[in-house]
VEXDREN-2710 file (C-alpha; in Angstrom, 1 decimal):
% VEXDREN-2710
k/r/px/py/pz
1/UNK/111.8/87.7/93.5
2/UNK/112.2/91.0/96.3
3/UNK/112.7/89.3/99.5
4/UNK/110.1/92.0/100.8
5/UNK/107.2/92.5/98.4
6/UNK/104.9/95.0/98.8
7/UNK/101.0/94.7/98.0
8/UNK/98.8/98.1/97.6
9/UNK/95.1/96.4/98.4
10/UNK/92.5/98.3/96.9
11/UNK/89.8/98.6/99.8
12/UNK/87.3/98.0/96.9
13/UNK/88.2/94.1/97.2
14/UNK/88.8/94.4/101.0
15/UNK/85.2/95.5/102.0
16/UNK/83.5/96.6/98.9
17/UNK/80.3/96.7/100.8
18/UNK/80.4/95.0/103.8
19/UNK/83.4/93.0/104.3
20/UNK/84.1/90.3/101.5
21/UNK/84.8/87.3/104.2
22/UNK/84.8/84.4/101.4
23/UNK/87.7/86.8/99.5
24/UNK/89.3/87.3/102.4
25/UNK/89.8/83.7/103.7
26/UNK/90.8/82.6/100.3
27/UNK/93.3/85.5/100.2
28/UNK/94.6/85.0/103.7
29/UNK/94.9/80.6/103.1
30/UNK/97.0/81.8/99.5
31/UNK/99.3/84.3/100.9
32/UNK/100.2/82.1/104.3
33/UNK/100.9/79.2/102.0
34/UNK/102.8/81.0/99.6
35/UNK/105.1/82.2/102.8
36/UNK/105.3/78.7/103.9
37/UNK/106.9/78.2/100.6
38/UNK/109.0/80.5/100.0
39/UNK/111.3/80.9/103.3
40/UNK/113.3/84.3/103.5
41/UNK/110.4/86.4/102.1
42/UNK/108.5/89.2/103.4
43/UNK/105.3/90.6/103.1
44/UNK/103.6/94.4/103.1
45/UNK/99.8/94.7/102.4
46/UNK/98.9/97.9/102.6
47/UNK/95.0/98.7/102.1
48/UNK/92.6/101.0/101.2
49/UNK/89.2/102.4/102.5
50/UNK/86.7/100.5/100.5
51/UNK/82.7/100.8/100.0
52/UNK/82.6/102.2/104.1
53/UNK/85.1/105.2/102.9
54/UNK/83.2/106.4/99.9
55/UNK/80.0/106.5/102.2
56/UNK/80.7/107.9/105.3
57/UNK/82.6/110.7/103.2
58/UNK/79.3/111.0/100.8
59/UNK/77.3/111.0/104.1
60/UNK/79.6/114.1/105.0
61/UNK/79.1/115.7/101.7
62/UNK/75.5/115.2/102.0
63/UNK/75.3/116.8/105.6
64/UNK/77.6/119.9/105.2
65/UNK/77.6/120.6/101.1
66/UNK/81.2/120.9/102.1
67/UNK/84.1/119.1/99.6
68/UNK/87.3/120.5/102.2
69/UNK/89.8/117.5/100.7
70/UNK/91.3/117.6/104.5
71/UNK/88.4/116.3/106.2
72/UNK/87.7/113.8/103.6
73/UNK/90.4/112.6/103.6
74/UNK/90.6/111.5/107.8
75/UNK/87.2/110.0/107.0
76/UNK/88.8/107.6/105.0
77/UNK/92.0/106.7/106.7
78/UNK/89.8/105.9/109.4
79/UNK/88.4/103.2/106.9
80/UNK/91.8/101.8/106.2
81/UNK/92.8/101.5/109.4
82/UNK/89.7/99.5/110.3
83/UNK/90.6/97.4/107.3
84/UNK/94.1/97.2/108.4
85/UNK/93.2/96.0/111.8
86/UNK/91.4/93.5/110.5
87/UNK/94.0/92.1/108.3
88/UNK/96.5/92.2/110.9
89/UNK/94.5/89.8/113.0
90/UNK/93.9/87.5/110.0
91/UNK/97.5/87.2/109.5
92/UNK/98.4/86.6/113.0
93/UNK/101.0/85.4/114.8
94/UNK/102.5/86.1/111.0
95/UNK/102.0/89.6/111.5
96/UNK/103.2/90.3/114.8
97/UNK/104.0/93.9/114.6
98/UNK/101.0/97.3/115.2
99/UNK/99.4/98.5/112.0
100/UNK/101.6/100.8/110.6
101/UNK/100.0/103.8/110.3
102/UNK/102.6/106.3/109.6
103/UNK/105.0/105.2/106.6
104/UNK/108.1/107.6/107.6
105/UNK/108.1/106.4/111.7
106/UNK/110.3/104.1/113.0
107/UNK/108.9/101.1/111.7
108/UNK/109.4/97.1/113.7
109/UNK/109.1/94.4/110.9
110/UNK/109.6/91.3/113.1
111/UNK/107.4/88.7/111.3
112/UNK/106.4/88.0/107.9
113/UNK/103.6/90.2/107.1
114/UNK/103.7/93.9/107.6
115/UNK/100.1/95.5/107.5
116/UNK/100.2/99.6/106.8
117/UNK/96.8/101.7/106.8
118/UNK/96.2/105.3/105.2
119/UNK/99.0/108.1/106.4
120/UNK/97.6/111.9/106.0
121/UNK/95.7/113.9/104.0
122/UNK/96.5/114.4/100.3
123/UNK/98.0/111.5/100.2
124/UNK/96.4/107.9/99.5
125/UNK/97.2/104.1/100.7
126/UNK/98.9/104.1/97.0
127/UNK/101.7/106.5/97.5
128/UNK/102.2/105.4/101.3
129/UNK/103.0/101.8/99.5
130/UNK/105.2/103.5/97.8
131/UNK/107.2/105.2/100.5
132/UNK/107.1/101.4/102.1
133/UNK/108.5/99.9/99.0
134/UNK/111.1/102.4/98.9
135/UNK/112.3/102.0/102.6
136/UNK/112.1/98.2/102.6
137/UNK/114.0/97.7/99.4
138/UNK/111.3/96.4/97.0
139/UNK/111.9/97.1/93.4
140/UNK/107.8/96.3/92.7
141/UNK/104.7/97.4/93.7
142/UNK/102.0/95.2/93.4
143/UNK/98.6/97.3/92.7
144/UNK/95.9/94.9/93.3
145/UNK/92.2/96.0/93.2
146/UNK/88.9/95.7/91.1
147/UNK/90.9/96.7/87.9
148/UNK/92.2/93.9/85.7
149/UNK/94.1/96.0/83.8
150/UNK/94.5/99.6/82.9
151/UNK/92.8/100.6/79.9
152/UNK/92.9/103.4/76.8
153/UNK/89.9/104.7/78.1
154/UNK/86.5/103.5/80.8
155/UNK/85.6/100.3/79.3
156/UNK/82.3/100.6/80.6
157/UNK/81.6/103.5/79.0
158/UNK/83.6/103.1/76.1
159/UNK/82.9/99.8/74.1
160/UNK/86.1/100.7/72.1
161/UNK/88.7/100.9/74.9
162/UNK/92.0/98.6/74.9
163/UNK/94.1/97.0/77.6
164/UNK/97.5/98.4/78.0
165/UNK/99.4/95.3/79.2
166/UNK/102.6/97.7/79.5
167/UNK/103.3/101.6/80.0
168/UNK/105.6/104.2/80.8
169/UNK/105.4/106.1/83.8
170/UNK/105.4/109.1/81.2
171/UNK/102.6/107.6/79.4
172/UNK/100.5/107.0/82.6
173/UNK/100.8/110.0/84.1
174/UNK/99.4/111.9/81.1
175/UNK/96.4/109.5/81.6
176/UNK/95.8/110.5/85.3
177/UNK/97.2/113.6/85.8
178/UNK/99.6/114.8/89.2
179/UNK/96.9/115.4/91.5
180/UNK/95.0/113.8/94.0
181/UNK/91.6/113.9/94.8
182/UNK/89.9/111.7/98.3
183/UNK/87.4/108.6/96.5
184/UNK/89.2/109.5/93.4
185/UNK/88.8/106.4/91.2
186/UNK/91.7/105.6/89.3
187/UNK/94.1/102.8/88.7
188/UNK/97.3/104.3/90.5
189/UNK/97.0/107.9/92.6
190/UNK/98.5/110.5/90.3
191/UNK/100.6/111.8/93.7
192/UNK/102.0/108.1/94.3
193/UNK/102.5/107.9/90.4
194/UNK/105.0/110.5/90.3
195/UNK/106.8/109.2/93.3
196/UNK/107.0/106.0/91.8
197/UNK/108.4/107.0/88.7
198/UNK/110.9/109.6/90.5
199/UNK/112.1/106.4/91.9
200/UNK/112.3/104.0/89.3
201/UNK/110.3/101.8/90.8
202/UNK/107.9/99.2/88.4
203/UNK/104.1/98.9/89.4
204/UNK/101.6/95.8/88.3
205/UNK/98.1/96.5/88.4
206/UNK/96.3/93.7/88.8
207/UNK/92.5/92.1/89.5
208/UNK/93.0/91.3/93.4
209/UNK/90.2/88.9/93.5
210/UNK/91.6/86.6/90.7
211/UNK/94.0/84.5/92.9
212/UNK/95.3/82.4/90.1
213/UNK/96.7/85.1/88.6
214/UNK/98.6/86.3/91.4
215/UNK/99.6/83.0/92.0
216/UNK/101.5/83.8/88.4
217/UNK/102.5/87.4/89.3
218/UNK/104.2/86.4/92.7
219/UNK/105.8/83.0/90.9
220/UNK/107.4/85.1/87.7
221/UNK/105.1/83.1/85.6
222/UNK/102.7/85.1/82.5
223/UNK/100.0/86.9/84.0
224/UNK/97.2/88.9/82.9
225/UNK/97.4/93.0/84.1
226/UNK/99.7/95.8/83.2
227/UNK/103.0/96.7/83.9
228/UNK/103.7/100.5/84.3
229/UNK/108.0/101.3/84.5
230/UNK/110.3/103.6/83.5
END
């Protein structure tokens, strides 16, 4: 196990509407027992925008007719950090340090839980998970939203799609493509993809909701999702 591990929380699980309160106390009672168990470890979340980002940047859309990437995209880091600040006050006193908020700053880590929000445009809560993992050490990102697993094709439009329980970086990028898009709906950004396999790190993508099965991921035991690597 990394003594840091690092958790890219997809905002769809976080507050896919409103804020999912019942998910969010069962999350916050499994991850502060699994720290009381496991002495020595340490703990990024960083997380996403959720059902408020996709609105308020639809609501901008809708008002202007304008798509200008750069102004989407501060809608939703707003989001995030909302998000973030909410997690960060969940997790206290473990969390004792500010919401990160910039992933390349001189960065305090003095507790146990680390909580990071979105960076900058053109770049997603993915690939700043990334640049966290990278600068902390850990050798895997764990990917945790709505999506179980990553699949051939949509399964719900395409009745004959199959999980992929394992990938190459290679193979997953020609799935997704290199570039990034604000609301884009995929299982890993394309621009944090690239990073990721430029530096050999390993990625699990994961349902976030089912607990048991992170239980498994964060234990080294079988678990259901897929594993994208060099």
């Amino acid at each position: 196990m990394d003594k840091t591990i690092v958790m890219s929380l997809g905002g769809s699980i976080v507050a896919p509407d409103g804020v999912d309160a019942e998910f969010l106390s069962i999350f916050r009672h499994h991850i502060t027992s699994f720290l009381e168990e496991h002495d020595g470890v340490r703990l990024i979340l960083v997380v996403g925008g959720g059902g408020p980002a996709r609105r308020y940047q639809q609501a901008f859309r809708t008002i202007t007719g304008s798509d200008d990437h750069a102004l989407l995209d501060w809608i939703g880091i707003a989001a995030t950090r909302l998000n973030a600040e909410l997690l960060r006050a969940l997790f206290h006193p473990l969390c004792a340090d500010p919401v990160v908020t910039d992933p390349t700053a001189e960065i305090p880590f003095t507790g146990r839980i680390l909580v990071a929000s979105g960076w900058k445009p053109g770049f997603s809560t993915d690939f700043d998970a990334v640049l966290l993992a990278e600068r902390f050490g850990a050798r895997t990102l764990l990917n945790l939203s709505n999506i179980a697993m990553v699949y051939s094709d949509d399964p719900r439009t395409n009745p004959d799609a199959t999980p992929l329980p394992r990938l190459s970086w290679k193979e997953f990028r020609a799935m997704v493509g290199d570039e990034w898009t604000p609301g884009k709906n995929v299982p890993f950004d394309p621009v944090a993809a690239r990073k990721a396999h430029e530096g050999g790190l390993s990625v699990i993508i994961a349902a976030g909701k089912d607990i048991e099965n992170l239980s498994a991921i964060l234990e080294g035991r079988p678990f259901r999702g897929t594993v994208i690597e060099s």
